[in-house]
C-alpha positions as CSV (number, residue, x, y, z in Angstrom):
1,X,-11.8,-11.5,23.8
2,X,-12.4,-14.9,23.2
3,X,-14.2,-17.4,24.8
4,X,-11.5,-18.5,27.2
5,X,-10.5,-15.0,27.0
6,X,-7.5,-15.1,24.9
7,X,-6.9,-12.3,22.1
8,X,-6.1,-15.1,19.5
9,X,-9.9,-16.0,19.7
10,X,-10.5,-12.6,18.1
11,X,-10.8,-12.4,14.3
12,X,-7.9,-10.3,12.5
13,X,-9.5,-7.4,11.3
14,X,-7.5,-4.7,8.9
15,X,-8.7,-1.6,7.1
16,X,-8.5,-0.8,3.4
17,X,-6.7,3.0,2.9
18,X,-8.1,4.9,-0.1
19,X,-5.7,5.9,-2.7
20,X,-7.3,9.7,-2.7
21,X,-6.1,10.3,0.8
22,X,-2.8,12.1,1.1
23,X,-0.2,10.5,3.0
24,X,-0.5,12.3,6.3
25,X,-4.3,11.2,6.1
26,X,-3.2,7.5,5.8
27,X,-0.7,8.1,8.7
28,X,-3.1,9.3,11.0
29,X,-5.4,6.7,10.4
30,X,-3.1,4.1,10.3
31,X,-2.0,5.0,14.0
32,X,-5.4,4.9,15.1
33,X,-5.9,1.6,13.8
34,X,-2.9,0.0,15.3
35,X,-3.9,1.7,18.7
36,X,-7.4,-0.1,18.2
37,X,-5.9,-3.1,17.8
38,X,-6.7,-3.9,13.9
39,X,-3.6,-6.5,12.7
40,X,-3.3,-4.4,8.8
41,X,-3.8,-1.4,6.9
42,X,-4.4,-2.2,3.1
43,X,-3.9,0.0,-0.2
44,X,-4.7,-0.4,-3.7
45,X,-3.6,1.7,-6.1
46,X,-6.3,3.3,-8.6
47,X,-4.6,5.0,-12.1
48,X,-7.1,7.8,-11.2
49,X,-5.6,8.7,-7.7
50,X,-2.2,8.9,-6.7
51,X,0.5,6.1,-5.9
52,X,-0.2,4.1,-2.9
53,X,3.5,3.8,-2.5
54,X,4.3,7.3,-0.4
55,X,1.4,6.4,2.2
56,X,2.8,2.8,2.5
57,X,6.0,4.5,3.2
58,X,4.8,6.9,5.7
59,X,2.5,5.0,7.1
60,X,5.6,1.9,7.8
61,X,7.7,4.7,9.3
62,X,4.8,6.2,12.0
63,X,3.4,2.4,13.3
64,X,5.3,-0.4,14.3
65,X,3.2,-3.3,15.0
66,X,0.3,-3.0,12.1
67,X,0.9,-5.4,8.8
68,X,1.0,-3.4,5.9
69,X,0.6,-4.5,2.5
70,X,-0.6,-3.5,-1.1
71,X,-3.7,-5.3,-2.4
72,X,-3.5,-4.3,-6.0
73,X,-0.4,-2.2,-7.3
74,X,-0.1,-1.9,-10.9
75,X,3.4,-1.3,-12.0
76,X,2.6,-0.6,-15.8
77,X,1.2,2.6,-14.5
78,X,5.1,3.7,-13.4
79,X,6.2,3.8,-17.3
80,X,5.4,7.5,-17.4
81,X,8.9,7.1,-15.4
82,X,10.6,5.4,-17.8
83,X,14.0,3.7,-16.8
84,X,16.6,3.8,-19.8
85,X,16.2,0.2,-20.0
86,X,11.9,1.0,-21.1
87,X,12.8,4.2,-23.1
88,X,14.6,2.0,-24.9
89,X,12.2,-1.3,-25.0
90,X,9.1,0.7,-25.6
91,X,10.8,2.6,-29.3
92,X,10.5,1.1,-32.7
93,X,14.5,0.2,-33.1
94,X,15.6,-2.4,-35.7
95,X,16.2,-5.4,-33.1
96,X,18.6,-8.2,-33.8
97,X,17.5,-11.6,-35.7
């Protein structure tokens, strides 16, 4: 509380989510946060660990007040993935002058 004992007195605190957790992981912690009162859950995405973007997912579907947000996502690292339109881009083809 603050010092007229309002909540908005209180700094906005979030956590930071590791990308090495599996999703069920980040759920659970991400419930416990909200119920603690932090205002956001944070996850960066590392090319070593897997995709921040299932945990977001689940982790948007199990809370309902918490922000939630991606500090650093990379989306070069989804060209393993390759849409027709990159297949195509990324190949040495003749290209029109």
């Amino acid at each position: 509380m603050g010092m007229d004992g309002t909540p908005g007195d209180m700094p906005r605190l979030g956590i930071r989510l590791h990308g090495g957790l599996t999703p069920q992981r980040c759920v659970e912690l991400a419930v416990a946060a909200e119920a603690q009162g932090f205002a956001s859950a944070w996850f960066a995405e590392n090319p070593l660990e897997r995709s921040a973007l299932p945990a977001l997912a689940a982790c948007a579907t199990a809370t309902r007040r918490i922000g939630l947000g991606i500090g650093v996502w990379n989306p070069f690292l989804r060209i393993r993935r390759k849409s027709p339109w990159m297949r195509a881009r990324s190949t040495n083809w003749p290209r029109a002058a």
